[in-house]
PDB file of N, CA, C and O in Angstrom:
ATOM      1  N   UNK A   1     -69.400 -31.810 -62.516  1.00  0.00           N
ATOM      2  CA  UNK A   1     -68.552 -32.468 -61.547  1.00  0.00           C
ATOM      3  C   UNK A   1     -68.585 -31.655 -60.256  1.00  0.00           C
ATOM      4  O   UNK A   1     -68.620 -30.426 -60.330  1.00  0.00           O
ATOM      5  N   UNK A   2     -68.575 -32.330 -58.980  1.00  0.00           N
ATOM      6  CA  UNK A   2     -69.011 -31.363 -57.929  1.00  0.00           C
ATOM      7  C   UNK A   2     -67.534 -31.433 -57.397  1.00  0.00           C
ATOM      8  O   UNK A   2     -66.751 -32.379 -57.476  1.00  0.00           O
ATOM      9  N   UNK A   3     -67.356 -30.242 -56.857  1.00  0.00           N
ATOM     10  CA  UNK A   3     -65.896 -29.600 -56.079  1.00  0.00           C
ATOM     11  C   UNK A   3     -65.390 -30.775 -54.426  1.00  0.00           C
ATOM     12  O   UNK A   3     -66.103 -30.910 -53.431  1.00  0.00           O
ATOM     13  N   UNK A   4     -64.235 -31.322 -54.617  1.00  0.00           N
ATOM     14  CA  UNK A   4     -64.592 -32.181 -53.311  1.00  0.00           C
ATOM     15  C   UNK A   4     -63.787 -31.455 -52.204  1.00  0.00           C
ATOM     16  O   UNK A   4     -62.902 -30.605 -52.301  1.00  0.00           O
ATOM     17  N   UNK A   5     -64.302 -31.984 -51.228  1.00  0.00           N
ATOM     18  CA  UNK A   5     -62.920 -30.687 -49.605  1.00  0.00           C
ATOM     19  C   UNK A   5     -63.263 -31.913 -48.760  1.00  0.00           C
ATOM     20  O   UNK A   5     -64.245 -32.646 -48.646  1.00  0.00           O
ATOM     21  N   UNK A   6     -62.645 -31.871 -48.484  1.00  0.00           N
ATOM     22  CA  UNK A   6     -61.780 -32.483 -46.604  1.00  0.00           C
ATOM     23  C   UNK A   6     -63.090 -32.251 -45.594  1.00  0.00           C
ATOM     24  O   UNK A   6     -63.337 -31.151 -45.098  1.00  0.00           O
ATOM     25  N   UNK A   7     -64.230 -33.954 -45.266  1.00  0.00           N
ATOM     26  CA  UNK A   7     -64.851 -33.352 -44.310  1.00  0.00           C
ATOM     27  C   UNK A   7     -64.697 -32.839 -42.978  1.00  0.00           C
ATOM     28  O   UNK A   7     -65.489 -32.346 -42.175  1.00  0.00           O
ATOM     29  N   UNK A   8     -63.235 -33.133 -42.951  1.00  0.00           N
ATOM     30  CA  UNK A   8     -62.577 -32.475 -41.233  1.00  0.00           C
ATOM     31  C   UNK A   8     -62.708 -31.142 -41.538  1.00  0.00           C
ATOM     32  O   UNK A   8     -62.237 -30.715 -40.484  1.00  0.00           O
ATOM     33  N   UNK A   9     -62.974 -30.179 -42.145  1.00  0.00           N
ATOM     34  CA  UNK A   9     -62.605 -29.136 -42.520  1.00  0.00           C
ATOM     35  C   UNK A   9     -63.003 -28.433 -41.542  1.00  0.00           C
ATOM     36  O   UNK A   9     -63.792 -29.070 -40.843  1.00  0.00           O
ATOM     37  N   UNK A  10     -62.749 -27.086 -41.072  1.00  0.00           N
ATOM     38  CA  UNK A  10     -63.664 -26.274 -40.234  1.00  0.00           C
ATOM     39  C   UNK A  10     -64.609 -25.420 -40.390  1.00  0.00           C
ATOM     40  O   UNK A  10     -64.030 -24.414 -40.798  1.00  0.00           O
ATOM     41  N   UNK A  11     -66.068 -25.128 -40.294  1.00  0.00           N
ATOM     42  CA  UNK A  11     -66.736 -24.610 -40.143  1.00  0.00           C
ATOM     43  C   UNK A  11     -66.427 -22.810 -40.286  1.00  0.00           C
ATOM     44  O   UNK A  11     -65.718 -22.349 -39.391  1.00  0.00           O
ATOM     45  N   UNK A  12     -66.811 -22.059 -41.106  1.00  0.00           N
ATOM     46  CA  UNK A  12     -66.092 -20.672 -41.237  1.00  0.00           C
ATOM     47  C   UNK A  12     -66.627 -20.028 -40.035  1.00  0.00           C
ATOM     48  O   UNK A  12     -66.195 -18.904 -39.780  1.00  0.00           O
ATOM     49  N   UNK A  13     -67.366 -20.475 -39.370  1.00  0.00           N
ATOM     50  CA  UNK A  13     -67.937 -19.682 -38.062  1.00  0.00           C
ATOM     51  C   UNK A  13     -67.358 -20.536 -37.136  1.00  0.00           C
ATOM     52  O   UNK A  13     -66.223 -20.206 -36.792  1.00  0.00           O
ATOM     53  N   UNK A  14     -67.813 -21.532 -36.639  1.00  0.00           N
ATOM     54  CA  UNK A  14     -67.243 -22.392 -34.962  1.00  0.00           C
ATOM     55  C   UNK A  14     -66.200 -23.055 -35.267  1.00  0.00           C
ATOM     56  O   UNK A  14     -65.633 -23.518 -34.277  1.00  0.00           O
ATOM     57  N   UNK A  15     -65.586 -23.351 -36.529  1.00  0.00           N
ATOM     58  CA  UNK A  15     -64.609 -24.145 -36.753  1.00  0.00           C
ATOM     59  C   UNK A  15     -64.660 -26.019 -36.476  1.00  0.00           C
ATOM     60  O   UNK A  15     -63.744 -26.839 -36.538  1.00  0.00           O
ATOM     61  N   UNK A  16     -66.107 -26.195 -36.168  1.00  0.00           N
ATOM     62  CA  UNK A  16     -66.675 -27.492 -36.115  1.00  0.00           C
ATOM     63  C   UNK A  16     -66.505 -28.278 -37.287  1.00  0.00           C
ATOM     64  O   UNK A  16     -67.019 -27.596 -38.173  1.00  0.00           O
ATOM     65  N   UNK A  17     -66.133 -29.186 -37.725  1.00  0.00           N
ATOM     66  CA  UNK A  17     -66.231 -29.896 -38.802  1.00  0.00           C
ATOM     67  C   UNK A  17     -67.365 -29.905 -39.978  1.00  0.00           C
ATOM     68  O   UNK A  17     -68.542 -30.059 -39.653  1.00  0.00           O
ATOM     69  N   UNK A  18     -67.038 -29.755 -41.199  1.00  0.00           N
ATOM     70  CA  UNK A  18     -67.948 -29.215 -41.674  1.00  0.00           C
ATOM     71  C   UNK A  18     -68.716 -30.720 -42.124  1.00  0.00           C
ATOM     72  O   UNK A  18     -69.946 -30.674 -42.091  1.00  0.00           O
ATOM     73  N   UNK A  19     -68.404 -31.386 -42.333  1.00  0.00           N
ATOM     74  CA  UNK A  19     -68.694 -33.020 -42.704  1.00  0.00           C
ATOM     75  C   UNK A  19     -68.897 -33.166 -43.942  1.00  0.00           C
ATOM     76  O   UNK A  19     -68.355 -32.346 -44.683  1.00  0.00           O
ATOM     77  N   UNK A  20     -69.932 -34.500 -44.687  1.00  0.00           N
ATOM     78  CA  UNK A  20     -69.941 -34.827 -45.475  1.00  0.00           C
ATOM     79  C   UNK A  20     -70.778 -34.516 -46.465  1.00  0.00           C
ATOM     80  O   UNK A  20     -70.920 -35.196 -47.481  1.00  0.00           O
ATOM     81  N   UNK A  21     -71.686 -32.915 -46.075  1.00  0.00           N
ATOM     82  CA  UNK A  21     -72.846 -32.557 -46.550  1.00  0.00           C
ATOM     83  C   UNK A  21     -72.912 -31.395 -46.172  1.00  0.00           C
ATOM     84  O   UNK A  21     -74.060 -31.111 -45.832  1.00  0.00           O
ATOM     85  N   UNK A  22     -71.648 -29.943 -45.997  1.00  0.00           N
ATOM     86  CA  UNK A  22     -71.453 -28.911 -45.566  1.00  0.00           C
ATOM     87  C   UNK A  22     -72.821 -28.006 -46.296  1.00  0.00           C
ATOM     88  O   UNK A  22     -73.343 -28.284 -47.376  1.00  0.00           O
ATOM     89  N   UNK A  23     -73.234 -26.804 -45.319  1.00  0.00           N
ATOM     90  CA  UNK A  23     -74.085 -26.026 -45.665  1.00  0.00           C
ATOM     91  C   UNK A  23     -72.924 -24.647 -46.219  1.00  0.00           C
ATOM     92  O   UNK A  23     -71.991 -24.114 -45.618  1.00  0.00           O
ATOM     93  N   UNK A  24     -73.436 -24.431 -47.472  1.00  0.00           N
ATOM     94  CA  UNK A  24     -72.681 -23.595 -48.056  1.00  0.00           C
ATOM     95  C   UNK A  24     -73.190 -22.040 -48.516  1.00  0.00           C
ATOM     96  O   UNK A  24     -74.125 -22.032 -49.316  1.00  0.00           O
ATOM     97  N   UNK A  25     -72.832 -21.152 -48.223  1.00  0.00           N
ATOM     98  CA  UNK A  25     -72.735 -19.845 -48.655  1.00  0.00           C
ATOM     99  C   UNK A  25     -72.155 -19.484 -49.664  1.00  0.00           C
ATOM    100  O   UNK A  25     -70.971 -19.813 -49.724  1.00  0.00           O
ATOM    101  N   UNK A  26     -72.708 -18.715 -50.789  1.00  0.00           N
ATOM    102  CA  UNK A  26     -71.490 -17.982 -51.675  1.00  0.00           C
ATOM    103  C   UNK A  26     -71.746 -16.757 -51.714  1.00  0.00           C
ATOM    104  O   UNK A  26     -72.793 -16.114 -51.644  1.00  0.00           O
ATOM    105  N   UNK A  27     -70.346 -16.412 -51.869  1.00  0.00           N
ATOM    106  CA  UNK A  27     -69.974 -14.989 -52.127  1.00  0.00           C
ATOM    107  C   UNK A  27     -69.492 -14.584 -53.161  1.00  0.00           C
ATOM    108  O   UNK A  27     -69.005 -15.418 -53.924  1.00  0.00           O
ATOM    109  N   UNK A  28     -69.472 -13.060 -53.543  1.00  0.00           N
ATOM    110  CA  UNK A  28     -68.042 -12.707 -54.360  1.00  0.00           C
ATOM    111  C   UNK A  28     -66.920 -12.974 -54.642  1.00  0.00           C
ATOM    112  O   UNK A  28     -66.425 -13.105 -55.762  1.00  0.00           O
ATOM    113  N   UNK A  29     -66.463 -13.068 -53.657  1.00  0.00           N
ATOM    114  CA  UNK A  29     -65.228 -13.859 -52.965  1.00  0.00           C
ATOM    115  C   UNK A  29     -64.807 -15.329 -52.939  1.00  0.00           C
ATOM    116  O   UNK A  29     -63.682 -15.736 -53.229  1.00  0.00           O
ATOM    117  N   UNK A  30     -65.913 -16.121 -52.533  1.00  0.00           N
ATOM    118  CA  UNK A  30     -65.560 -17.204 -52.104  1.00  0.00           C
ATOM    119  C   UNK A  30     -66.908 -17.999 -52.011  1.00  0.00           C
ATOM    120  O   UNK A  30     -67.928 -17.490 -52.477  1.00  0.00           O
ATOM    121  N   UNK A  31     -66.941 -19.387 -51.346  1.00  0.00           N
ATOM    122  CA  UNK A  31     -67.595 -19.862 -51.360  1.00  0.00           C
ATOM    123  C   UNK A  31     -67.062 -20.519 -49.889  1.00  0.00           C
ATOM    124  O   UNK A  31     -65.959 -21.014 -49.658  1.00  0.00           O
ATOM    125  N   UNK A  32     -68.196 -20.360 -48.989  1.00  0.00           N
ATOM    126  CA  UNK A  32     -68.358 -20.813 -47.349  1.00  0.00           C
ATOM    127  C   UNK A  32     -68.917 -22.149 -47.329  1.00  0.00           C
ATOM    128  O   UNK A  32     -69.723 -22.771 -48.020  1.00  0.00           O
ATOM    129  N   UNK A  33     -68.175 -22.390 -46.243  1.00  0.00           N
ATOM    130  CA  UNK A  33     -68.636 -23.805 -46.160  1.00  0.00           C
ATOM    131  C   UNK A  33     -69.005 -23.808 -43.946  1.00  0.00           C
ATOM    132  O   UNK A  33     -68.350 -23.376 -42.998  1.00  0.00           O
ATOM    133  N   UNK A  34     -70.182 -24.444 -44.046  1.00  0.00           N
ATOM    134  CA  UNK A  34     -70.685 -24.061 -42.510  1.00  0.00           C
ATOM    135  C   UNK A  34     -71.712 -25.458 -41.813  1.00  0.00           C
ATOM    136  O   UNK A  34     -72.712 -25.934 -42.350  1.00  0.00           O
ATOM    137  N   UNK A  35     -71.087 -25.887 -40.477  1.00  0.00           N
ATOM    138  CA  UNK A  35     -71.435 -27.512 -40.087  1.00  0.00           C
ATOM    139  C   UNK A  35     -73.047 -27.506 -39.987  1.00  0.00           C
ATOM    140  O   UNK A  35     -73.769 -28.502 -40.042  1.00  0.00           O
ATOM    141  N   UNK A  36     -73.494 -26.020 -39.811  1.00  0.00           N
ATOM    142  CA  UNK A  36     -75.159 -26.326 -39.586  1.00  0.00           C
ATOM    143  C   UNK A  36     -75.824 -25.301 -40.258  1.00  0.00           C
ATOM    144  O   UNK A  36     -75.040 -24.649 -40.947  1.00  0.00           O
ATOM    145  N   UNK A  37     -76.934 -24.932 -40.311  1.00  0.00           N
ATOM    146  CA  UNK A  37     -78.003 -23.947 -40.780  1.00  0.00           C
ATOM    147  C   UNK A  37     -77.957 -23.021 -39.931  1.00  0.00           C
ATOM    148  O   UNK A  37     -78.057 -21.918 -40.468  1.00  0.00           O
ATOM    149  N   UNK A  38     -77.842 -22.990 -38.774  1.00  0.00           N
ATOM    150  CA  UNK A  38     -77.502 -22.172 -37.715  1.00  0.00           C
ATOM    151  C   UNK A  38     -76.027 -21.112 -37.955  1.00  0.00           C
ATOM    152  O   UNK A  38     -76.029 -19.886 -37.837  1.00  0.00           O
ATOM    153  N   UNK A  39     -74.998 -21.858 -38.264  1.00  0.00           N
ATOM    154  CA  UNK A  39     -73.312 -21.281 -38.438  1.00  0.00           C
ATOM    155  C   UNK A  39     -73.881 -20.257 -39.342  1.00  0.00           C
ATOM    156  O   UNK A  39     -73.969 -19.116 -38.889  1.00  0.00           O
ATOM    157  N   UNK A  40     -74.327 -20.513 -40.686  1.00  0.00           N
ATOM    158  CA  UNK A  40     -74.549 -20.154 -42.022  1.00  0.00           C
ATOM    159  C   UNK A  40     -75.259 -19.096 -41.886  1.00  0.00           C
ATOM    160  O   UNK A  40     -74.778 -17.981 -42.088  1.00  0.00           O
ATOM    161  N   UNK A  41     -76.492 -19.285 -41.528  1.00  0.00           N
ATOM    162  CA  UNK A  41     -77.641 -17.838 -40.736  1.00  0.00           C
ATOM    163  C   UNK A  41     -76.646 -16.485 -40.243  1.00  0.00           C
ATOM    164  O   UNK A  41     -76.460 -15.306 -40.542  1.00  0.00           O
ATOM    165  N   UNK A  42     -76.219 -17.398 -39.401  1.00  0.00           N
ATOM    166  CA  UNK A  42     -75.064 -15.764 -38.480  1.00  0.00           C
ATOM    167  C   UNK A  42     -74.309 -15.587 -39.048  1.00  0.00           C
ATOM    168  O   UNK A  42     -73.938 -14.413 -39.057  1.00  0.00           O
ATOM    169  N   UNK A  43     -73.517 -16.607 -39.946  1.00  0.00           N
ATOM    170  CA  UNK A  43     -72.784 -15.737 -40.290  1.00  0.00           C
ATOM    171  C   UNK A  43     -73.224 -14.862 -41.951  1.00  0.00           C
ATOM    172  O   UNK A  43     -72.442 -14.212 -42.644  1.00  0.00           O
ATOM    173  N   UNK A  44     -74.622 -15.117 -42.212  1.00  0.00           N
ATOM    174  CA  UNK A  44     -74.868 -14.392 -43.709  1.00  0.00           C
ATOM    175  C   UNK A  44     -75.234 -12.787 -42.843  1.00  0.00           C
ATOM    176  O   UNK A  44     -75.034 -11.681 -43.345  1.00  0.00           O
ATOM    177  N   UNK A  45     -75.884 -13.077 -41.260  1.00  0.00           N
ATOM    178  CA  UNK A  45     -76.259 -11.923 -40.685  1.00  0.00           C
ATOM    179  C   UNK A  45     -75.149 -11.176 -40.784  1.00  0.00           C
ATOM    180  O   UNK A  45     -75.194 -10.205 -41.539  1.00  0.00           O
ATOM    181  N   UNK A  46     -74.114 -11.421 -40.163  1.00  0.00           N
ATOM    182  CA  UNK A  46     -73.217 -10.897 -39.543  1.00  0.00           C
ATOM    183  C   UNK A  46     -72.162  -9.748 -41.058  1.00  0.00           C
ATOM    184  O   UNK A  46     -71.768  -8.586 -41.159  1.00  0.00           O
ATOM    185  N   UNK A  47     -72.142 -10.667 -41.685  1.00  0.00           N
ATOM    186  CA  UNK A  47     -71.438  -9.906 -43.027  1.00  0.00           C
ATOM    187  C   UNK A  47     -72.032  -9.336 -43.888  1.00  0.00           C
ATOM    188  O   UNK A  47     -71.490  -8.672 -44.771  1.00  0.00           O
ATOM    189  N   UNK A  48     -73.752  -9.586 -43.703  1.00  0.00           N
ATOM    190  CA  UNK A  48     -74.412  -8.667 -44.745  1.00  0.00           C
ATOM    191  C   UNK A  48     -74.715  -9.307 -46.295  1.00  0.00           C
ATOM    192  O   UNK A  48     -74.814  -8.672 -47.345  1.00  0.00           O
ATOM    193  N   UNK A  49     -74.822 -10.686 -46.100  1.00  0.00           N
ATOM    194  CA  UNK A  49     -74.594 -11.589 -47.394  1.00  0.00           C
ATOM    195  C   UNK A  49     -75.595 -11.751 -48.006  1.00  0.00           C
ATOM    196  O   UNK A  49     -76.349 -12.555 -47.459  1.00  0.00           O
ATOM    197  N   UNK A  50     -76.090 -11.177 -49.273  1.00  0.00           N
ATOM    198  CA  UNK A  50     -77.652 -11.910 -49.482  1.00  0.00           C
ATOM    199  C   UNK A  50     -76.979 -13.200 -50.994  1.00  0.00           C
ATOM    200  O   UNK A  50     -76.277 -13.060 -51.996  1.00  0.00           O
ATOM    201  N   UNK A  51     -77.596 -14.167 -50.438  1.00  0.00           N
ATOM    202  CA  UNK A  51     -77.672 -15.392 -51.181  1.00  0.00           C
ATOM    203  C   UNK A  51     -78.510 -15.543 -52.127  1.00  0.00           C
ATOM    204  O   UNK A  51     -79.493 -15.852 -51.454  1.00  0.00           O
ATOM    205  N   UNK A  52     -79.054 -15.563 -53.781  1.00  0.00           N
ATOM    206  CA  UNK A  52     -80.126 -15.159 -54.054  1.00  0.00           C
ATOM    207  C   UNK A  52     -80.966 -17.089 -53.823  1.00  0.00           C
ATOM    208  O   UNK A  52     -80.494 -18.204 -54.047  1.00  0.00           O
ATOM    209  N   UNK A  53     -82.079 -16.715 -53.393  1.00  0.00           N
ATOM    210  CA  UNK A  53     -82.759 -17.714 -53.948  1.00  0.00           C
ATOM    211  C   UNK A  53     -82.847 -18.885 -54.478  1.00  0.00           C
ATOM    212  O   UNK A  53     -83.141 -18.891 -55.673  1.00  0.00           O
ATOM    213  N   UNK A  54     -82.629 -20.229 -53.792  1.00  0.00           N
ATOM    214  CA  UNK A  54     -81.942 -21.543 -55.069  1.00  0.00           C
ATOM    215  C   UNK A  54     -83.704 -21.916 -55.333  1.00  0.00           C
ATOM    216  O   UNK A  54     -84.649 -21.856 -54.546  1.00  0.00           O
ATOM    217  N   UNK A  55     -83.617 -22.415 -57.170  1.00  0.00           N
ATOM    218  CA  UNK A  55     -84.411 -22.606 -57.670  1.00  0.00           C
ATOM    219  C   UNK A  55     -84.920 -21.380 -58.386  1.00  0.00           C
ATOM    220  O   UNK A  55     -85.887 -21.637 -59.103  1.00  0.00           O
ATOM    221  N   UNK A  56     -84.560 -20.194 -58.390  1.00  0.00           N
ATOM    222  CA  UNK A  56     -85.282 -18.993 -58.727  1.00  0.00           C
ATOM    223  C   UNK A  56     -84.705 -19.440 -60.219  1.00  0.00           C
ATOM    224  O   UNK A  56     -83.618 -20.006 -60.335  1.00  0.00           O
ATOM    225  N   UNK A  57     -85.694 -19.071 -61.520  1.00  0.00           N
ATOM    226  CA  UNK A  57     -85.168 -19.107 -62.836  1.00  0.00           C
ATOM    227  C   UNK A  57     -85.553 -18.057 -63.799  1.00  0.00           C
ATOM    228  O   UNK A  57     -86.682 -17.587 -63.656  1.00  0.00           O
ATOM    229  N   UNK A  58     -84.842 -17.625 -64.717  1.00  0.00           N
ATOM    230  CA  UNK A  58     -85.343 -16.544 -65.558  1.00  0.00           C
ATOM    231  C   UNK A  58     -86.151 -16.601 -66.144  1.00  0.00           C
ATOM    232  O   UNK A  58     -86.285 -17.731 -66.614  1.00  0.00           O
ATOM    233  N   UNK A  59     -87.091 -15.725 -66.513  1.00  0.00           N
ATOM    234  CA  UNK A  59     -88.414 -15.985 -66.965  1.00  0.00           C
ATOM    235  C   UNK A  59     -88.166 -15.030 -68.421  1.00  0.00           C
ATOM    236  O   UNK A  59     -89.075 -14.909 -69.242  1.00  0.00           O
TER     237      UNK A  59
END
């Protein structure tokens, strides 16, 4: 079942709406939600975030 949020939501970087197809980050912490590929980039720069890999599988 997928998690649903509010597409007015704001963007964790510009506070732009994140819409109906948010680009998402996870963390330790939390899980980011960001209006473009661009927000998401700076802000994985900015905090030092490594995301591993989607699709990577154990071998």
């Amino acid at each position: 079942m997928s998690e649903a949020w509010d597409p007015r939501a704001p963007c964790d970087l510009c506070s732009l709406p994140v819409g109906i197809k948010p680009f998402t980050l996870t963390a330790p912490e939390k899980t980011f939600r960001f209006c473009c590929e661009g927000c998401k980039g700076i802000y994985q720069m900015l905090h030092q975030i490594n995301e591993p890999p989607a699709g990577t599988a154990d071998n």
